[in-house]
C-alpha positions as a printed NumPy array, in Angstrom:
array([[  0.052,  17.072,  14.909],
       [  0.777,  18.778,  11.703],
       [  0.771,  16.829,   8.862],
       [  3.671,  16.806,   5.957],
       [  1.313,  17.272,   2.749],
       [  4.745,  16.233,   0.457],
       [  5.26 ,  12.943,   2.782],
       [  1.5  ,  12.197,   2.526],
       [  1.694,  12.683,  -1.327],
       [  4.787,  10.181,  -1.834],
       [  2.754,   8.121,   0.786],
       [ -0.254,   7.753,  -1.616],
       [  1.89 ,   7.836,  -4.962],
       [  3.752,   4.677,  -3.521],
       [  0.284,   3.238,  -3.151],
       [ -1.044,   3.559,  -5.955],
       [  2.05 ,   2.603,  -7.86 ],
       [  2.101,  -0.218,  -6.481],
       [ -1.549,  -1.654,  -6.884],
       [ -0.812,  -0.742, -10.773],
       [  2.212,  -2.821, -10.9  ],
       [  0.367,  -5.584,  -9.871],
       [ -3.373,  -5.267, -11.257],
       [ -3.883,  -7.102, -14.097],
       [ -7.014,  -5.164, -15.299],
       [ -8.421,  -2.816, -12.285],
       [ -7.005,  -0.727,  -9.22 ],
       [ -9.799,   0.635,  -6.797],
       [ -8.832,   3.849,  -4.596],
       [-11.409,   4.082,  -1.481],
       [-11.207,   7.092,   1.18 ],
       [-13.64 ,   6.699,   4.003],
       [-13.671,   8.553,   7.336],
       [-14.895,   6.86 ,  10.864],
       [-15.124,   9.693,  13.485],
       [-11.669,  10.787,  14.302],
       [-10.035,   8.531,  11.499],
       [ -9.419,   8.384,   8.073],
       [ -8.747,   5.238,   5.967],
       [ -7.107,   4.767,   2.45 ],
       [ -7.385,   1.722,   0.586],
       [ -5.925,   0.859,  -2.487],
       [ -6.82 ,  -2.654,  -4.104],
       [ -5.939,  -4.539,  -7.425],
       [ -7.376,  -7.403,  -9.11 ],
       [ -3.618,  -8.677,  -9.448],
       [ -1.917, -12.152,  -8.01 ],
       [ -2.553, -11.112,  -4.155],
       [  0.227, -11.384,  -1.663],
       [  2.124, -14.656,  -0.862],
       [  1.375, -14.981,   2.65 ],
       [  5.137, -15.583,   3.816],
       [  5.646, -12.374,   2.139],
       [  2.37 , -10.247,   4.083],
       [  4.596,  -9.952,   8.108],
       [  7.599,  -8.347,   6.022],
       [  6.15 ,  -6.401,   3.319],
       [  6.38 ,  -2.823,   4.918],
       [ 10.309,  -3.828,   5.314],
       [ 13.091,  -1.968,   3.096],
       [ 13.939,  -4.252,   0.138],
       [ 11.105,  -6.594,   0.773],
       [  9.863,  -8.381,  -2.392],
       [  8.824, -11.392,  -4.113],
       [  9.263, -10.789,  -7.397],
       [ 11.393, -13.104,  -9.311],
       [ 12.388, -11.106, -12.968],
       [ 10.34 , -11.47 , -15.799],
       [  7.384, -12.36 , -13.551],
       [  3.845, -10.278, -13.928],
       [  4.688,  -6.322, -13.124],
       [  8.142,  -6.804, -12.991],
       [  9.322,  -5.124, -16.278],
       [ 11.349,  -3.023, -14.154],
       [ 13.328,  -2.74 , -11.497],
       [ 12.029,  -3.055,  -8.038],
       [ 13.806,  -2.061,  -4.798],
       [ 11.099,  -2.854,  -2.397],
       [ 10.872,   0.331,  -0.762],
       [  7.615,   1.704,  -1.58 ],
       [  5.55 ,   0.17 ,   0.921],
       [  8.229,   0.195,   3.734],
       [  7.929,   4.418,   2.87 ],
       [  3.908,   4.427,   3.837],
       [  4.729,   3.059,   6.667],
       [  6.652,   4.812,   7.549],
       [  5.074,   7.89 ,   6.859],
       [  2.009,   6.319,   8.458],
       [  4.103,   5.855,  11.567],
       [  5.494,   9.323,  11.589],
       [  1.832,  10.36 ,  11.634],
       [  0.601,   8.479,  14.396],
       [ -1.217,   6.074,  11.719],
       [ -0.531,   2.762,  10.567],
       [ -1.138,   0.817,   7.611],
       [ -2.168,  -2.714,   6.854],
       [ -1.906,  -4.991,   3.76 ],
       [ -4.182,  -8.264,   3.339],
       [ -5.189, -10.195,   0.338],
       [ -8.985,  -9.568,  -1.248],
       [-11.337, -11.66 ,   0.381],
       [-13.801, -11.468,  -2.68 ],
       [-11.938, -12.655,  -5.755],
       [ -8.212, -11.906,  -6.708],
       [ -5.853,  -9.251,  -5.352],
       [ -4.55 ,  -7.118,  -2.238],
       [ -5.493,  -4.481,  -0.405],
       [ -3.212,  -1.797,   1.487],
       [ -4.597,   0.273,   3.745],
       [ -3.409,   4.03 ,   5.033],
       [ -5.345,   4.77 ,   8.597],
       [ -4.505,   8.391,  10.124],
       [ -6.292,  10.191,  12.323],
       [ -8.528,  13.266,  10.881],
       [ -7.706,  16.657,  13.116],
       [-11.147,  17.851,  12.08 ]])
């Protein structure tokens, strides 16, 4: 498979983006590779995900921000995440999101698979 470099770009901007909306001091980018796969995680030391919110959050429009609360100075659409996956599904990948289990935050992974 031939991978879109522009759709992986937007895939990892998204990510990123959104870990800074969130952290409230720090936003840790890990790559790692496992044989045949490759793994992006993004974390932030933010308010973590509400767990009614973690089975929809890689659906269009999904959000949980209520205006005026922490990161949401402006507008959010809830479409970021629901484009990694997206992307990660167009890629034969996936992507997961959980909350940190050591101390405050989430964690969204990107898994593809390396062709080399």
């Amino acid at each position: 498979m031939v991978a879109s470099v522009a759709a992986l770009r937007r895939a990892i901007v998204a990510l990123v983006d959104n870990a800074m909306d969130h952290a409230v001091h720090r936003v840790e980018v890990r790559v790692d590779r496992s044989g045949r796969h490759v793994r992006l995680s993004v974390g932030d030391d933010g308010p973590g995900l509400s767990p009614d919110l973690i089975p929809h959050i890689f659906e269009r429009f999904a959000s949980s921000r209520a205006p005026g609360e922490h990161g949401a100075t402006r507008r959010h659409y809830g479409l970021g995440l629901a484009l990694v996956s997206e992307v990660a599904h167009a890629h034969g990948g996936r992507v997961t999101a959980a909350n940190n289990t050591e101390g405050p935050g989430a964690a969204i992974a990107l898994e593809l698979r390396a062709d080399r």
